[in-house]
N, C-alpha and C positions, 0 to 999 in steps of 0.2 A: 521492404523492411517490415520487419513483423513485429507487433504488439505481445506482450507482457505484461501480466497484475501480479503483483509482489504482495506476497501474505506474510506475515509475522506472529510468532506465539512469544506474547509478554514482552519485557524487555532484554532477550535473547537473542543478541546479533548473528546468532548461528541457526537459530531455530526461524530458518523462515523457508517458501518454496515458493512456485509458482505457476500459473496458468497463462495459457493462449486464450486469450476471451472470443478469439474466432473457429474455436473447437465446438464440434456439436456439442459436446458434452459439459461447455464452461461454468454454465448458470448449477447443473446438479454437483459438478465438483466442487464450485465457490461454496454451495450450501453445507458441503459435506466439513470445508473447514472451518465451514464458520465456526459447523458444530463443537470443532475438534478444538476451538479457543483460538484458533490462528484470526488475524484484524487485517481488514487490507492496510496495506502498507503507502500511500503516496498514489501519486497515480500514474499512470499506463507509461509502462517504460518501451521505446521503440530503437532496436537492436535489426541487425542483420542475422547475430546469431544468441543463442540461449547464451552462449560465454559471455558473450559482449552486452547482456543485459543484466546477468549476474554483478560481472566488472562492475557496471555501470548505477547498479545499485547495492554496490557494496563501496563505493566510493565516496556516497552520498551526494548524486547524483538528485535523486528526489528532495533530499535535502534543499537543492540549491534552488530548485526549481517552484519548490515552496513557499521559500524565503523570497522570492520575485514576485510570486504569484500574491504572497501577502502583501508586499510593496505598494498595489492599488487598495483604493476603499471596498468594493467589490471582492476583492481578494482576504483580505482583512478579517471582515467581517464575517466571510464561510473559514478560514482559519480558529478564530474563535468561535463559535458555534460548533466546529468539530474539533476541537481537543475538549470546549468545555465537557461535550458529549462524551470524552474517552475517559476524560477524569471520574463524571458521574460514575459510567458504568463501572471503573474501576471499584469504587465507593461503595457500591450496592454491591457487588459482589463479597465482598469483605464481611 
């Protein structure tokens, strides 16, 4: 099963793409979208195929996994910390 990082530009549910983070080349491409304004998106989607991870996070898939992941204290607590983080940046860019 292969791993997947889902990148996102704004809040554009069509504007997103994505990397193999076991490609030689994952850390220089990630850099390259950071540049480009794309945000990682949730984390590492694991699929058999690029379709079935696309599906899987256009289904909100990561969404759900989120919402669990925040359900503990541990969880929680890096939830807030990283949206407070998304909102800043938002802010200062402005």
């Amino acid at each position: 099963m292969a791993k997947y990082q889902f990148f996102r530009k704004g809040d554009n549910e069509k504007a997103f793409t994505f990397l193999n983070p076991e490609s030689d080349t994952f850390l220089e491409e990630k850099d390259q979208l950071l540049e480009q304004g794309f945000e990682v998106e949730g984390d590492y989607i694991y699929a058999d195929t690029q379709e079935e991870a696309i599906e899987k996070f256009k289904s909100n898939f990561v969404y759900l996994t989120q919402e669990y992941a925040a359900s503990t204290s541990a969880g929680g607590v890096y939830f807030l910390f990283s949206e407070a983080y998304k909102y800043l940046k938002g802010v200062v860019k402005k």
